[in-house]
N, C-alpha and C positions, 0 to 999 in steps of 0.2 A: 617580620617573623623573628621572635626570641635569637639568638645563636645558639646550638646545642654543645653543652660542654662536651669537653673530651671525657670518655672512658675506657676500662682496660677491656669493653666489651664492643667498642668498636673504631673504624677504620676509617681516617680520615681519605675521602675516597677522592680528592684530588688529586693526594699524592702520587709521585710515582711509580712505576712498578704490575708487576702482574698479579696484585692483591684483586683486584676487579675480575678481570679473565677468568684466574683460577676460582672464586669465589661462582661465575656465572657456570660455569661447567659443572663445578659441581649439585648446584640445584638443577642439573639435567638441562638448562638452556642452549638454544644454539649461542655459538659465539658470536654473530650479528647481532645480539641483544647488547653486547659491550657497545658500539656504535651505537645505537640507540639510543643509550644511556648516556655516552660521551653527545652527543646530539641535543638533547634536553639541557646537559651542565651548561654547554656554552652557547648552543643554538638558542632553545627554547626558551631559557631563561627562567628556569623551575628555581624554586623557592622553596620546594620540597619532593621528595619522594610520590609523594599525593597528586603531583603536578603533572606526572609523568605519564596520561592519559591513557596512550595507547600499549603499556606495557599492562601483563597479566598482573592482575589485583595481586595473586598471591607472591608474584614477585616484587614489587613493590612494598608489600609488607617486610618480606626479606631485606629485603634495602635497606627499609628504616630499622630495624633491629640487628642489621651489621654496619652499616658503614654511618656516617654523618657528612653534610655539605659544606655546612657553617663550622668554623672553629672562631668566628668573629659575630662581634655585636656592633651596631652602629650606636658610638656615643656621643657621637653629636653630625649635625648635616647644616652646613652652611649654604647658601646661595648665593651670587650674584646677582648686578642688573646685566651684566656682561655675559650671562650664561656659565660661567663657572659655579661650578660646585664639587665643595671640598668635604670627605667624611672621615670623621677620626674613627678609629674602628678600635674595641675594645678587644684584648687576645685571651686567649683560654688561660694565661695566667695572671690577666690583670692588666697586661703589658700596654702601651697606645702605640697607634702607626696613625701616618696620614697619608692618603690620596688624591688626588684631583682629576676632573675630569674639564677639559677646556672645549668647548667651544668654538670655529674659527670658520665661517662660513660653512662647506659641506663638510671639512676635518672636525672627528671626534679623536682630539688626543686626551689618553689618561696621563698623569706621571704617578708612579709607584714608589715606593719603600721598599731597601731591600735588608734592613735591620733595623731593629729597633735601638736608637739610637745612632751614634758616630762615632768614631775613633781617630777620627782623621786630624781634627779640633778647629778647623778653618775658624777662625774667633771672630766672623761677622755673621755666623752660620746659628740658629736658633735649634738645629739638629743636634749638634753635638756638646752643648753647653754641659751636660751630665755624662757626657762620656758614651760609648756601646755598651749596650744590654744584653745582646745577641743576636746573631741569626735570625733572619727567617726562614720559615723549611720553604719548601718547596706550594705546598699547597696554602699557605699566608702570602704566599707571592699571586698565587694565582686566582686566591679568595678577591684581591682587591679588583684584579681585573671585571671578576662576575659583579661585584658590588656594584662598581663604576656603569660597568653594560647594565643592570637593571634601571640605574636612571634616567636610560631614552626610552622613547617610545620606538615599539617593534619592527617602526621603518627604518629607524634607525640604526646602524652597526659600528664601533670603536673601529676606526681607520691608523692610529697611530698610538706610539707606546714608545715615553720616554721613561729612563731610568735615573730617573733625577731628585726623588724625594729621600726622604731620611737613609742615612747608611751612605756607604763607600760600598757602591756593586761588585768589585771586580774583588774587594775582601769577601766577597759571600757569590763565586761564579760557582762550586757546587751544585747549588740549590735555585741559583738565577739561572742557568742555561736549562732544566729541563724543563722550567715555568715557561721557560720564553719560546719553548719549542712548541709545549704544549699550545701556546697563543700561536705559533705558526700553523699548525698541524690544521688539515681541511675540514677535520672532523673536532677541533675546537675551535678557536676564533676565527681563523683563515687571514691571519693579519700576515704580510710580509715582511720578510725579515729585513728588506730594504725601506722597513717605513718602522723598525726598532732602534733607538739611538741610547746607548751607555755612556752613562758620565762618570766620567773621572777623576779626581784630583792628581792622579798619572800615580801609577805600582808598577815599575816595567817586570818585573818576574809578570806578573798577572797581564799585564797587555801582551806580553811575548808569548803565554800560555794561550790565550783568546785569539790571538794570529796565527798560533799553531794548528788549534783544534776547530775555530769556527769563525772565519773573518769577517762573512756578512753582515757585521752590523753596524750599523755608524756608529763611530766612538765620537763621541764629545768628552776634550781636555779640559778643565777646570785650573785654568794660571793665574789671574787675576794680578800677576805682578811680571815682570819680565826681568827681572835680578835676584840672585839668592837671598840677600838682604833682605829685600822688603817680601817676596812672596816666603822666606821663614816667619817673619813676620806674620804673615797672613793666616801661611799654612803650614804649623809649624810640622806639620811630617816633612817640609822638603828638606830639614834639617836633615837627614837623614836620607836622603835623595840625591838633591840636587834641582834643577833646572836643566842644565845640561842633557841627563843621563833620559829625563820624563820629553824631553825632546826627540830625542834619540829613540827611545820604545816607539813614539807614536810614530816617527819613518818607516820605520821598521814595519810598526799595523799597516798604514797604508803600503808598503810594498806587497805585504800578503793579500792585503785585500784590493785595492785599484779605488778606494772608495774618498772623494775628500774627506779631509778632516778638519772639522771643528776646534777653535779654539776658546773657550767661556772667557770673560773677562766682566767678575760683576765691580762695577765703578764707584767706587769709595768717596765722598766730598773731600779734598781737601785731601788725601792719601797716597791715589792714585791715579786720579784724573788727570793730570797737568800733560800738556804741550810735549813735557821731556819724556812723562813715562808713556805718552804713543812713541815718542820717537824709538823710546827703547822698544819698546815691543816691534817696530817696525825689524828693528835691528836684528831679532829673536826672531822674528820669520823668518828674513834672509829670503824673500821670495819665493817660500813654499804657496802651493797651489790649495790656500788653506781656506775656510768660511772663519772669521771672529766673530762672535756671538756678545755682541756689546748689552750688559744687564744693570742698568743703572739700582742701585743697591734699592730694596725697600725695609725701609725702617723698623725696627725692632722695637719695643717699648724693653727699656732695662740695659738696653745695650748703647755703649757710647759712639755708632758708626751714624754717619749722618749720611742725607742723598745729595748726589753732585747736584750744582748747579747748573741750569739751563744753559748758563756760558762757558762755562767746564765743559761738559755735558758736546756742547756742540764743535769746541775749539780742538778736542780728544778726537772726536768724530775725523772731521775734515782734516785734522792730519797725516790719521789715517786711509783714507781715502785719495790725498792728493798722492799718498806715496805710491797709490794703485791696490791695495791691501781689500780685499772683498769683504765688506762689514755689515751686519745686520745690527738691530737695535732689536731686543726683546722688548714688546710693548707687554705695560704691566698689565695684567688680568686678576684680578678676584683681590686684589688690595682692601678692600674692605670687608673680604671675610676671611683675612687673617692667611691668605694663601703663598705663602713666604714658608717657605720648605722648616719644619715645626715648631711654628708658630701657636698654632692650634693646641697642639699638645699641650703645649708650657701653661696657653692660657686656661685649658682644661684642669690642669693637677695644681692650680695659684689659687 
């Protein structure tokens, strides 16, 4: 179905707010017709106002002459053999995001965008090669989610929700916490907030904000390097940070929340792989009760980061590991259709 643009005569009806409520009361409806309504967005899986069966015709014509679903178009939809599938979605101003939905036995995880573009500049990162563009509101965040759930079929339900695609989340928690509520909420997706994980490149104001107001979610830290030098390198906000200080925040989350915490480390050839820099990373744990999330880099076309080698790759591994350090290895999924956090995009707008 088309996307319908935005206009000053209607309301994008994801958004947050008692624009719906009040709108449903005043056409004389009871207020159970809002549930109803929030029931079809994220239960039914409606496509349209027209979708929406069992509501009165004549409200339903209302619908569609106040509010809108879509403020996004699908511009392009990749596949896998692997079950991944990635959609770059087109914005009411032009703008692109990308999304993904993974596959993993009975787990349906999507990962979302939470800005169009990056600011952060991690420079092996295909997101923020042009910088941030903006925000997303609140209902561009929650559009991806509906996307993603319309491509299973009706047995199946989105079990997991990371926050790992284009943007620095916690620059845009505004607009990210009442999307992600809405996805908790019984009456939208019913996903648990213990199966939402936030990624970081670490902002401690913004993680200490997020351990104040709302701990439940697994944070995942984005370090990729374990000393100032080389992770400014990387990423160059820690210029402005530190190592230290993004260590320190995430204690801190975990003492509000009681939840492990993640540490990302995507592994560079020839950069950051070697023997010394586990060792150092070993060093930088210091025996927290942490998960490292080992991301062996995937190639960019235009960018000069290569992928470690198998013996890189495995000697980084088992250093880690001998020292006791709890390590996972991200296996790559959708590599051949470009599913490398905006990838998609670049090769759409080239």
């Amino acid at each position: 179905m088309p996307a319908a643009q935005p206009s000053m005569q209607t309301a994008h009806i994801l958004e947050p707010g008692d624009i719906l409520a009040a709108w449903v009361a005043d056409q004389g409806q009871p207020a159970w017709r809002v549930k109803a309504i929030r029931r079809w967005l994220f239960g039914g899986r409606a496509a349209s106002f027209t979708d929406m069966t069992d509501l009165p015709k004549g409200l339903r014509a209302g619908l569609e002459g106040t509010f809108r679903i879509w403020t996004t178009s699908i511009a392009r939809h990749n596949r896998a053999d692997d079950g991944t599938e990635k959609l770059l979605l087109e914005l009411h101003d032009g703008q692109r995001i990308e999304c993904v939905l993974l596959r993993d036995g009975e787990r349906r995880t999507v990962c979302i965008s939470s800005q169009v573009g990056c600011a952060m500049g991690c420079v092996f990162c295909a997101s923020g090669i042009d910088g941030v563009v903006r925000n997303l509101s609140t209902g561009e965040i929650i559009e991806q989610l509906l996307r993603l759930q319309q491509l299973l079929p009706p047995t199946e339900r989105l079990s997991h929700i990371v926050v790992m695609g284009m943007g620095e989340p916690l620059a845009n928690l505004d607009r990210l916490l009442p999307a992600l509520a809405a996805a908790q909420d019984p009456d939208g997706l019913g996903i648990s907030q213990r199966r939402i994980t936030i990624s970081t490149v670490g902002l401690p104001p913004a993680i200490d904000r997020l351990a104040a107001e709302n701990p439940g979610y697994h944070l995942a830290v984005s370090l990729h390097a374990a000393d100032d030098p080389l992770r400014t390198r990387l990423v160059p906000v820690n210029k402005s940070i530190g190592i230290a200080e993004v260590m320190a925040a995430a204690d801190r989350y975990w003492e509000a929340s009681g939840r492990r915490l993640t540490f990302e480390y995507v592994l560079l050839g020839g950069v950051n792989d070697s023997e010394e820099h586990a060792r150092s990373l070993i060093r930088l744990l210091g025996g927290r009760a942490a998960l490292v999330n080992v991301i062996p880099y995937n190639a960019v076309a235009g960018m000069p980061w290569r992928e470690p080698s198998q013996g890189s790759r495995d000697r980084f591994l088992d250093a880690l590991r001998e020292a006791g350090v709890n390590v996972q290895v991200r296996r790559r999924k959708g590599a051949r259709i470009d599913a490398a956090c905006g990838q998609l995009r670049r090769i759409a707008a080239g």
